[in-house]
N, C-alpha and C positions, 0 to 999 in steps of 0.2 A: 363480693362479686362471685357468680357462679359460674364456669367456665362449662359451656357443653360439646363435648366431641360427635360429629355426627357425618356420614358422609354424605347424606342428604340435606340440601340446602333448605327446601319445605322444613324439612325436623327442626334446624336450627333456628330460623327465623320463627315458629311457633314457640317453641320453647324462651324462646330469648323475648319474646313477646309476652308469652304467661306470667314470666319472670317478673318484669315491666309493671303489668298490673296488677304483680304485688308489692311493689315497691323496691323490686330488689335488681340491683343492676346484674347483666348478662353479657356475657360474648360467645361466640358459637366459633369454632373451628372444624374444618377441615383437617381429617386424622394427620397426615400428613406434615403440613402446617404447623397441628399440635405439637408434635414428636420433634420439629425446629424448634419453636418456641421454648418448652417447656425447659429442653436441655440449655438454652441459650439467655434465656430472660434475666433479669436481673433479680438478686434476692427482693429486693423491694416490690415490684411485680409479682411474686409469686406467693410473697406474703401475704397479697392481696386480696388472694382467691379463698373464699368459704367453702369451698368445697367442687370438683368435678365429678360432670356427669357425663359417662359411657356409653352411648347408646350405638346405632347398627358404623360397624368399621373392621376391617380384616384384620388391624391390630389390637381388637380388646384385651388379649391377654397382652400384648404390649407392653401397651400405654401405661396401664396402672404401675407397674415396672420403674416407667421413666417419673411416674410422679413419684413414687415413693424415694427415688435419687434424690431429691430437693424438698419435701413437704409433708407432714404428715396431716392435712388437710383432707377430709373426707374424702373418700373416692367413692361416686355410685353408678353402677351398673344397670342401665335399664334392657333386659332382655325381651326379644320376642319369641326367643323357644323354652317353651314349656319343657325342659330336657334336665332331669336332676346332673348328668355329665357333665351339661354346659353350664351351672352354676354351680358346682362342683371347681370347675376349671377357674372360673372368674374370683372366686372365692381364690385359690390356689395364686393366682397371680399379682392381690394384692388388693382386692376393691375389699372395701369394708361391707356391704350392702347390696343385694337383687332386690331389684324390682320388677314388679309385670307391668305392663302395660297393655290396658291404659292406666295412667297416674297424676294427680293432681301435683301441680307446683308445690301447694300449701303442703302435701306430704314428704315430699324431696325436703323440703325447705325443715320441716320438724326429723327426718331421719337426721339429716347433716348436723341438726342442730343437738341429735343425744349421741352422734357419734362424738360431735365435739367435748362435749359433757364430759363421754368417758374418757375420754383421752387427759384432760384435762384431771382430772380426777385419780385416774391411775396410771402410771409413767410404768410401762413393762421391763423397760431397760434403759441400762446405762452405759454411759461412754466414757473409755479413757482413749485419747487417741483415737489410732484405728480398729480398738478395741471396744466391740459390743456385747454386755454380757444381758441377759434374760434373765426376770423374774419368776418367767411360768415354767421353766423345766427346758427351756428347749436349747439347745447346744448355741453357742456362742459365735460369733462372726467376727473374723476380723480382714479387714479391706473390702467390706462388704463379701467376704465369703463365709462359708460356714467353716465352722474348725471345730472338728468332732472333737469329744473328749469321751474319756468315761468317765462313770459319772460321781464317783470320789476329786478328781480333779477340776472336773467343771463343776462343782459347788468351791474347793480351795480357788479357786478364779473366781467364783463369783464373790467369795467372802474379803478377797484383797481388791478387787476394784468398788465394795461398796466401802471399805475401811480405805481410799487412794490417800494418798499424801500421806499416809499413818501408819505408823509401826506395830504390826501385831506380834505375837507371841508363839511358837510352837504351840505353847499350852493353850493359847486363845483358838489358834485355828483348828485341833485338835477337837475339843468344845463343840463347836461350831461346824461340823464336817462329821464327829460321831455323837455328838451329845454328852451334856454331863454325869450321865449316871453309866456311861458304858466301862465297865470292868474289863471288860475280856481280848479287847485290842489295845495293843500297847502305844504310846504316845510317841514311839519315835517311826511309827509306819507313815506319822504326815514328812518328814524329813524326805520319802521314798517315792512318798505322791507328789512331792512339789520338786524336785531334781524329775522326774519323767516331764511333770509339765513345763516348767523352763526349758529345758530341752527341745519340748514342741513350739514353744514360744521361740526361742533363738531361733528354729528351723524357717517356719513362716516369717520373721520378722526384720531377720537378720542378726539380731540381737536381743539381750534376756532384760525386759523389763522389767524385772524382779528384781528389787538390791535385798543383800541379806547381810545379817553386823552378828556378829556373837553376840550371844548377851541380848541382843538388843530387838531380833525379829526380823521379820520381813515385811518387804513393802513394794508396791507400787505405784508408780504416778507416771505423769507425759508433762515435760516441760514443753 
């Protein structure tokens, strides 16, 4: 199902029409409406939807917002200004894709379908808990906020939540955070990086998700 946001009822009922006679079922809302629904609906409903589409409403940067809180099912933005800022901004708020219009169904229908591709194809992050760490460099979130590091301890976070439930080594994360061929920093400076990050971890958290054993490594998990 494609969901279309529009605040023009013409927009909607064409689009959900196009949709139609390509075989692909529609539902049109009202921005307003959406922004209930979306937050409200059931997982099951929401798993529904192939992909939404964006077009003229006062919440565009919104919206993409409240979908991204439940789904990472395509989000596309169809603009009518030609304004690099305004798809700049769109982009910023969470749509996967601009489009101009005018635009064919059949093209919405093939964008959605290589965003799903990639998605599906590359997972950027992972979750312990309310812990989100990143694959492409970018600082880590937790409770849906950002939680800056720098950037020796936001890779030791990122190398214990893709190693969760498992015990690593000083010497492993050490490895792993300078490489194996590095002579010139010593192996007990990760000891120095990971007591700073638990630290920031207890402070956000409440408490240190990190257990450590002698001997034995450290680790994290979320029962």
């Amino acid at each position: 199902m494609i969901v279309v946001v529009d605040e023009r009822e013409l927009v909607k009922e064409g689009y959900t029409s196009l949709f139609g006679r390509e075989g692909v079922p529609s539902t049109g809302f009202d921005p307003k409406e959406f922004g209930e629904w979306v937050a409200t609906a059931a997982d099951t409903d929401i798993d529904a939807v192939e992909a939404f589409l964006i077009g003229q409403t006062g919440r565009a940067l919104e919206l993409p917002r409240a979908i991204r809180e439940r789904t990472t099912a395509p989000v596309i933005a169809v603009s009518d200004q030609h304004s690099l800022e305004a798809t700049l901004a769109l982009f910023d708020s969470g749509v996967d894709d601009v489009v101009r219009k005018p635009v064919h169904p059949r093209e919405i229908l093939a964008r959605a379908a290589a965003i799903r591709r990639r998605l599906k194809a590359i997972s950027n992050f992972t979750d312990v808990g309310p812990i989100r760490v990143f694959s492409d460099g970018r600082d880590p979130e937790i409770h849906g906020d950002i939680f800056p590091l720098p950037r020796r301890e936001r890779r030791i976070l990122e190398y214990l939540v893709a190693n969760r439930g498992r015990r690593v080594s000083k010497t492993q994360i050490f490895n792993a955070i300078y490489g194996i061929f590095d002579e010139e920093v010593e192996e007990n400076v990760v000891e120095s990086h990971i007591s700073k990050l638990r630290k920031k971890l207890r402070k956000k958290l409440g408490f240190d998700p990190v257990d450590s054993k002698r001997f034995l490594g450290y680790c994290i998990d979320w029962n």
